[in-house]
Steps between C-alpha positions, in 0.01 A plus 500: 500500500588858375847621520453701796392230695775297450692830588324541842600088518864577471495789754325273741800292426783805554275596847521185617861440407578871669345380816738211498750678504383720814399181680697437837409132527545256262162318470340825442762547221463195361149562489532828323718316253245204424249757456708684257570142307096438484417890397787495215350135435163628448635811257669249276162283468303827418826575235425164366132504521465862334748377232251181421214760489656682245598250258187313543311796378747610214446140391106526554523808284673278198305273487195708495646654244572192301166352546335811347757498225392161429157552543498705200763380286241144451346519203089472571312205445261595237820638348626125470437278190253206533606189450468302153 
């Protein structure tokens, strides 16, 4: 997920958490309040997720990289002696 939709997550969050707090009767707060729980629940895992994205790819990069690197850093094969 992109960084503003784990921002739009989070204001679900505050919205529901503001409608707690205007809530006459309890079960509706406490419903406003569980809601908040799963939406700020949900932002985290994106957080997480987005986090694992990144790193995978940096580390996809490298490796390309390396490989390459390698590729052309071995010496050829007709290039290597035969043996006696």
């Amino acid at each position: 997920m992109s960084t503003p939709q784990i921002e739009s997550l989070r204001n679900a969050a505050a919205n529901e958490r503001a409608a707690a707090e205007g809530a006459l009767l309890p079960r509706v707060r406490e419903r406003h309040l569980r809601a908040a729980e799963a939406w700020d629940a949900m932002a985290e895992h994106a957080e997480v997720a987005e986090e694992r994205s990144k790193t995978n790819a940096e580390g996809y990069v490298k490796y390309a990289y390396q490989r390459e690197r390698s590729e052309h850093s071995r010496p050829s094969p007709a290039s290597d002696p035969e043996p006696t």
